[in-house]
C-alpha positions, 0 to 999 in steps of 0.5 A: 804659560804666559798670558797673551797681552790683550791687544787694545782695539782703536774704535771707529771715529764714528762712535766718538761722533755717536756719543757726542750726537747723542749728548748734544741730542740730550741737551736739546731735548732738556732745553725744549723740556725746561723752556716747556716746563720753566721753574716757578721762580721764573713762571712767577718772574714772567707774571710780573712779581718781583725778586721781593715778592717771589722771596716771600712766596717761596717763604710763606707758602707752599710749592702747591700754593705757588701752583695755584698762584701761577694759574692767576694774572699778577695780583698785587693783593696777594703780597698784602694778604701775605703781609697782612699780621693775622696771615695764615698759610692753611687758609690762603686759597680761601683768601683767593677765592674771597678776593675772587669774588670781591677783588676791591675788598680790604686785605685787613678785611679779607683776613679777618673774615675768612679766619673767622670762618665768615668768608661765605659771607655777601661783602659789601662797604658796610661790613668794613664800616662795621669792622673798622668802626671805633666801637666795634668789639671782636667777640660780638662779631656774629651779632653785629653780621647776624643783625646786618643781615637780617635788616640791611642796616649802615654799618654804624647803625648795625654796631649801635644797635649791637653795642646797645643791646637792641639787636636783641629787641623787636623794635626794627619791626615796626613800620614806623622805626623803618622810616628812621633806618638808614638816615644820616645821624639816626641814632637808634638808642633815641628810636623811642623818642623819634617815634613819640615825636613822628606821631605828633609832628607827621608834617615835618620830614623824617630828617628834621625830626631826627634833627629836632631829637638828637638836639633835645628839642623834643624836650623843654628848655632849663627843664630836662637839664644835665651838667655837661660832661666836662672830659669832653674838654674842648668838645664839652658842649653848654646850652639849655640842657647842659649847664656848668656848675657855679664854681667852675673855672676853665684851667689855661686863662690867660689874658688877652692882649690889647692886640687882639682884644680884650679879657680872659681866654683859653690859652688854645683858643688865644692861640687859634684866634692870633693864627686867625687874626694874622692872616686876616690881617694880610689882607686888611682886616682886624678882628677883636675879641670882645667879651671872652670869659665870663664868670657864673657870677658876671653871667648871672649879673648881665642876665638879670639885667635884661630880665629886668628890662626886657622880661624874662622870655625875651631876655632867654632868647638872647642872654643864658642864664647863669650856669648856661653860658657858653662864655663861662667855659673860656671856648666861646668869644663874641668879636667886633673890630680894632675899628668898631668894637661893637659887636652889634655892628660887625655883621656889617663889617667886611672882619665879618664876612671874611671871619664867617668864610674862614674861621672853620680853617682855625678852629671856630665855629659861627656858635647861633648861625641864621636859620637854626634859632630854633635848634640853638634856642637863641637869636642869631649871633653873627659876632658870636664864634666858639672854638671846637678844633679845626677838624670838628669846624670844618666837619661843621662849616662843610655840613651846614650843621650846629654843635647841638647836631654834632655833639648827639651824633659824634660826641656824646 
């Protein structure tokens, strides 16, 4: 028996209404759901991070650390956390929560810290002296914050005393050494000798006897000496501790033309003092270089000769002797002017005033200023000028302090 053909029923029109009701309910639905539930590239984009910054995100973290990114207003640090070279993805909530509590912390430092397990750690501006500091040394790194945190000492004090082996050593209990902490250019490795001379100068100032200390005074003038240390180069420092050898000659002489004064100088210095010497000269002004370099032997020569006429204690107050001259390292020059060429009359010269303002800008330092005969060991030298670089100059000139002050502290 044949099959009967299977008559195929029309569907009522309102079932075609159903299904596409149901689908446009459908897509409503999903567009409410998405708008609740944006994805995280645009929850970030709606905090504020840029396509760059999502980018890297998405490729250096997690999709739970994105969550708890999300959960935060926009924080410019984390980029930098993310960038920073020692970045590890199994520690970035501890980099949060380090930032959390110290927003203004370096990244460098936040990285650092919490790799190194010290994120527990109180932060404050020393620490990051301590770890930004030239000398400091990564496998000390439990020493340096140990001692930090047992006296409170300035971050460079802290990698003092660490790099010197003080740590180790009980002078910080004493109530005298207290007095020295903190103070700006204490060094702790002359702690002994602060002390020494704290008992038998308790009228001056704690400042003062740290000054007098680090530059040597607690030591006897041409006595306790040393040769200078010549690797210094232009920072290499001679006065009545540290004396040149007598046949030392400083390389790059060259002769000084009639322009700018008279004799052998430095080539640098020569070349400091013409950038100097051109802008006094826009405004009408003409410094001149007297007595630049001077061998041992013509040192030895002009000293003599002011022993024989003033005597031998009057003639240190004003003359070094042979080997002590700063004159003899082609760095130092005195200056009078195209005018006057005496250099005992250009403190009452207008060259003067305008040099005594400006000479830090090139490079010089006033070698025996006013008022610190006593740190110098010599008579003030308003002509006397000494080339240390524009940087330590100005270091100088803005801290009203001498080269003997500055080497202890910063050279050597």
């Amino acid at each position: 028996m044949a099959k009967k053909k299977r008559k195929w029923k029309k569907k009522p029109l309102f079932f075609f209404f159903g299904i596409l009701l149901f689908l446009l309910l459908l897509w409503v639905l999903l567009g409410v759901y998405l708008s609740n539930h944006p994805s995280q590239e645009a929850q970030l984009k709606k905090l504020g991070y840029s396509k760059e910054e999502r980018d890297i995100f998405q490729e250096k973290l997690s999709e739970k650390d994105i969550e708890t990114i999300l959960e935060m207003d926009y924080q410019k640090n984390l980029i930098h956390i993310l960038e920073e070279k020692n970045f590890e993805e199994k520690y970035f909530t501890y980099y949060l929560k380090f930032l959390d509590l110290y927003p203004t912390a370096p990244v460098e430092d936040v990285v650092f810290l919490v790799n190194h397990g010290k994120d527990e750690l109180p932060y404050t501006p020393d620490i990051h002296t301590i770890l930004t500091h030239p000398e400091f040394q990564e496998e000390l790194l439990d020493r340096y914050l140990t001692y930090y945190q047992k006296y409170e000492t300035e971050g460079n004090l802290t990698i003092q005393a660490v790099n010197e082996g003080l740590d180790e050593e009980d002078i910080l209990l004493d109530d005298v050494v207290q007095l020295f902490l903190g103070q700006e250019y204490t060094i702790l490795k002359n702690m002994d000798r602060y002390k020494n001379y704290y008992a038998t100068h308790k009228d001056l100032a704690i400042k003062e006897i740290i000054t007098r200390v680090n530059s040597n005074l607690d030591k006897t003038f041409y006595e306790d000496i040393t040769p200078t240390d010549l690797s210094k180069e232009n920072l290499i420092i001679v006065n009545k501790y540290y004396y040149l050898k007598k046949d030392y000659e400083p390389e790059n002489l060259v002769a000084i033309s009639s322009t700018y004064g008279t004799g052998y100088i430095k080539k640098e210095v020569l070349e400091a003092f013409k950038e100097m010497y051109n802008d006094a000269v826009k405004v009408g002004l003409y410094p001149y270089i007297q007595s630049p370099y001077r061998s041992y032997s013509r040192q030895s020569t002009l000293y003599n000769n002011y022993v024989s006429r003033d005597g031998k204690t009057l003639a240190d107050t004003y003359s070094a002797r042979p080997g002590y001259s700063e004159h003899q390292t082609g760095l130092a020059m005195d200056l009078g002017t195209k005018q006057n060429h005496s250099i005992s009359a250009f403190e009452n010269s207008k060259e003067f005033t305008w040099v005594k303002e400006n000479a830090y800008k090139y490079g010089f330092i006033l070698r025996y200023p006013k008022g610190k005969e006593y740190i110098t060991g010599y008579m003030y030298e308003p002509w006397h000028y000494r080339y240390v670089g524009k940087d330590v100059a100005k270091y100088i000139h803005d801290h009203n302090i001498t080269f003997e002050e500055y080497y202890a502290y910063f050279v050597k």
